[in-house]
N, C-alpha and C positions, 0 to 999 in steps of 0.2 A: 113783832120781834125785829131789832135794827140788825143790820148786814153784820155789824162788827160782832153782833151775840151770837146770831147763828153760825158763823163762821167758827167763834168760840169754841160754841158747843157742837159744831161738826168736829171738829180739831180735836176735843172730848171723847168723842168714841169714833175716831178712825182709824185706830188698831182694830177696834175688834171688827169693824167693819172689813178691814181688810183680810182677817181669819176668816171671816164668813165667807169671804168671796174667793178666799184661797180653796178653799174644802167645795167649794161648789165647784170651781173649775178648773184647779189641780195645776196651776197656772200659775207666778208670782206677780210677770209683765201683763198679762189678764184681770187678775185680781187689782193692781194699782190701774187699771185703767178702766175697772168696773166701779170703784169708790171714785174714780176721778165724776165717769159719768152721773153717778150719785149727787155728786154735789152740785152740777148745772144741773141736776131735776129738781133741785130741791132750791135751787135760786131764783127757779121761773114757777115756785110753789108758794100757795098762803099756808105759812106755817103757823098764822096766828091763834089757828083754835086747837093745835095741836097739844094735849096735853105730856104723851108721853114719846119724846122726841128718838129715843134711844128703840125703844118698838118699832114707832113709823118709818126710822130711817134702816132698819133689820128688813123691812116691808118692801123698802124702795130699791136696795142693792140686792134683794133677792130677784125682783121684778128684772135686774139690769143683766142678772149674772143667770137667771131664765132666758130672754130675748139672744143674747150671747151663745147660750147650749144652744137655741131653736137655728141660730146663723151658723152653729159651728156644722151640728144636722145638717141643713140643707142650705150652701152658701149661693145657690143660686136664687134660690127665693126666700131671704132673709126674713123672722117675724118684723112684724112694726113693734118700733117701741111701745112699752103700755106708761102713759102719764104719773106724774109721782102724784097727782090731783086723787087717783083712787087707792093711794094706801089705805093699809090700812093697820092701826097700832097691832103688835103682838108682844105676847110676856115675855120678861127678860128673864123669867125665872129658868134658874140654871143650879144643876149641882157639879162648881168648877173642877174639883176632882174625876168627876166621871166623866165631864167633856173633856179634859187633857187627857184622859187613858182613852178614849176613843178618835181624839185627833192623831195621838201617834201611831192610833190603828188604822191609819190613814198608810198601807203599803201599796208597791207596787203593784200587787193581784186587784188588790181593790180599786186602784186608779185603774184599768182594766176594766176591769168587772163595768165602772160608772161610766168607761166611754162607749159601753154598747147598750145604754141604757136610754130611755128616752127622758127630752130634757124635764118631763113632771119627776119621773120615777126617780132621777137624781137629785132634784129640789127635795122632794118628800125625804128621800132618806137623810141626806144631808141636814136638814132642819129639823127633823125629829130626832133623829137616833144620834147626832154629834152635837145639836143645840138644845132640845127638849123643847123645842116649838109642839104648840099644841095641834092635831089634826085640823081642829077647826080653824084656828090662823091661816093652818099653811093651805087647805081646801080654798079659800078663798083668794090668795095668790095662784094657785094653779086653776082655780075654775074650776075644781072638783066638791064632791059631797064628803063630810069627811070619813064618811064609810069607804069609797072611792080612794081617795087619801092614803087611809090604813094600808088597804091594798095595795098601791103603789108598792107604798115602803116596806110593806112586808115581802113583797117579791123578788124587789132589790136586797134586802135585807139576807134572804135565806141563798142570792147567789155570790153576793160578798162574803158571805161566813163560809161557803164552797170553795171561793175561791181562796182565801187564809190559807183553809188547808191543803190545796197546793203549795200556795208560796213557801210552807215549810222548808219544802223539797229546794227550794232557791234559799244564795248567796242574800241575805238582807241590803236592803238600800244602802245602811250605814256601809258595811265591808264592800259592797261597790263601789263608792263614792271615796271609801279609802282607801281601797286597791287603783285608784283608778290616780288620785293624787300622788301616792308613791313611784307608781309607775312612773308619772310625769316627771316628778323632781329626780327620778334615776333617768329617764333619757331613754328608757324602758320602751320604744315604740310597739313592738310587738305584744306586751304586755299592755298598751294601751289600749291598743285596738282589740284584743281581747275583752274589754268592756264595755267596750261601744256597738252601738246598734249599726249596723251599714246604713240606714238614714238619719244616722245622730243628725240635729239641728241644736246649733249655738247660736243663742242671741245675745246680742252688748249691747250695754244702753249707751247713750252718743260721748259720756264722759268717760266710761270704758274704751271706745275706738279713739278718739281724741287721744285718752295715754297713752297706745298701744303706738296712735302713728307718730309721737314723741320718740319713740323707741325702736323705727324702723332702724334709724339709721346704723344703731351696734346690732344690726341685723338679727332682730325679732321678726316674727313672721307677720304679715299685712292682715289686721284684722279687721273687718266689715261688721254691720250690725246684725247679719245672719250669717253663718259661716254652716254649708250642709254637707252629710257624708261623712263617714270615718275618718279619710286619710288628712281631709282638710282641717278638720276640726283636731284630730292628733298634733299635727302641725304646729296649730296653735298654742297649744299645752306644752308640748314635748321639753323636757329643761328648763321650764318656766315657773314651775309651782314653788321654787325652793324654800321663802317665806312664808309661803302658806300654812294653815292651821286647819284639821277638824274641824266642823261646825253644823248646827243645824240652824237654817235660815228659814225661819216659822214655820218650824217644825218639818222641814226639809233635810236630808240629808245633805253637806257642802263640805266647802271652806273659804276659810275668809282670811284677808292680809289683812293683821289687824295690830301693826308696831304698837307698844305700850296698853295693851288689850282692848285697844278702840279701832275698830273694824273701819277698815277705808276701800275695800271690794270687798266683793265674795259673789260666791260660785255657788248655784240651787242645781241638783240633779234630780231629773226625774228618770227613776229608774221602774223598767219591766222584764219582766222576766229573767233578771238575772242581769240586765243590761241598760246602759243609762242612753236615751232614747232623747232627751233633750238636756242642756244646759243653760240656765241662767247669770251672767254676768253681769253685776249691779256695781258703777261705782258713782253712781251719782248721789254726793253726801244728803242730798234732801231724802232721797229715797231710801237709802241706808235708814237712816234716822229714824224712820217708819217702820221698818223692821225688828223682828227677832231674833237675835243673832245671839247664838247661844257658843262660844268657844269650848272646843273639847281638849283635854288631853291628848 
């Protein structure tokens, strides 16, 4: 296969790569940098006897976005990477209706639930119960039997559907992420901070800070590529949002400025318990362009 095809056809399914890698680790800056690593694994790989390129490369970004949980686990003694040399193909059989009503079942409780989970036990659920990966596939990316497997997922499985019924009792991500916009565009500080985590983290990508320091001068506030804490990250928002929209950013709760309804930022929260615990700030148009950016009313 020559460079310019594989390239092609990585470009061909690097959305969904990027779904897959979003649900695994709940992350949108993680996720674009688990598909980025994907594709140096598969530039230093013989793709030539590969028959089913959309399987093997589900194989390799899972591989990327496991080693990632195992570093997030324990960042002092990070796994080694595992070669994209031992993929291995998996079905892309899917029923797309019931993996979009399980991706939006992707709440708060549940990103919870998966960060105390170990990094097999959140591959297994993750690629069974949101992808329909088969036990057998996904046993052999984790090194398990797929009796082994089952278990995983079924353990994770019955503390995510625990946790749901909590999250009833909680504000949904959506009316966080809305409350939290309006507040902003009213100037609402106290009503900000009401929805923030005392270790809210904001991150912006370098063509987010770049506009931002465009805009100190009519005295917007100085924004860095991690801004941490309530009061600073408020700061940031505070009177700022007033163009903003509604939106889900693959399948994220956000919003996005998006003159003439073509999105040029936007805003991902990840919200727990009631409260939005990180913020993602994208304005880098390549990256946009890769996303799902669903504008709401």
């Amino acid at each position: 296969m020559t460079d310019a095809s594989l390239s092609a056809r990585f470009e061909e399914n690097r959305h969904r790569l990027h779904v897959v890698a979003y649900r695994m680790l709940g992350s949108t800056s993680e996720a674009e940098d688990a598909v980025q690593e994907t594709w140096l694994r598969i530039t230093r790989a013989d793709t030539g006897a590969v028959d089913n390129l959309g399987g093997w490369l589900t194989t390799v970004i899972t591989r990327v976005c496991l080693d990632m949980l195992r570093a997030r686990k324990t960042r002092e003694n990070a796994a080694p990477a595992i070669g994209a040399e031992g993929a291995v193909a998996v079905s892309e059989q899917s029923d797309p209706e019931r993996e979009a009503l399980l991706a939006d079942a992707v709440g708060s409780a549940m990103m919870i639930v998966l960060d105390t989970l170990s990094p097999a036990e959140r591959v297994a659920f993750v690629l069974h119960d949101l992808f329909a990966l088969s036990f057998e596939d996904i046993g052999v990316i984790v090194e398990r039997s797929a009796v082994a497997t089952r278990q995983l997922a079924s353990r994770a499985r019955r503390l995510v559907q625990r946790a749901g019924e909590r999250e009833n009792e909680l504000p949904s991500q959506r009316e966080v992420a809305q409350a939290f916009m309006a507040a902003s565009r009213d100037g609402n500080l106290e009503a900000v901070l009401a929805v923030l985590d005392p270790d809210v983290v904001l991150r912006a990508d370098p063509v987010a800070v770049k506009a931002a320091a465009a805009n100190e001068a009519k005295g917007a506030p100085r924004l860095v590529r991690e801004v941490r804490g309530a009061a600073d990250v408020a700061r940031v928002f505070l009177g700022s949002a007033q163009a903003a929209r509604p939106a889900l950013v693959d399948g994220t709760p956000g919003a996005a400025w998006a003159p003439g309804g073509r999105p040029h930022a936007t805003w991902a929260f990840k919200v727990e318990r009631g409260r939005i615990v990180e913020v993602q700030f994208i304005a880098d148009p390549k990256t946009i362009a890769r996303l799902d950016v669903l504008l709401l009313d």
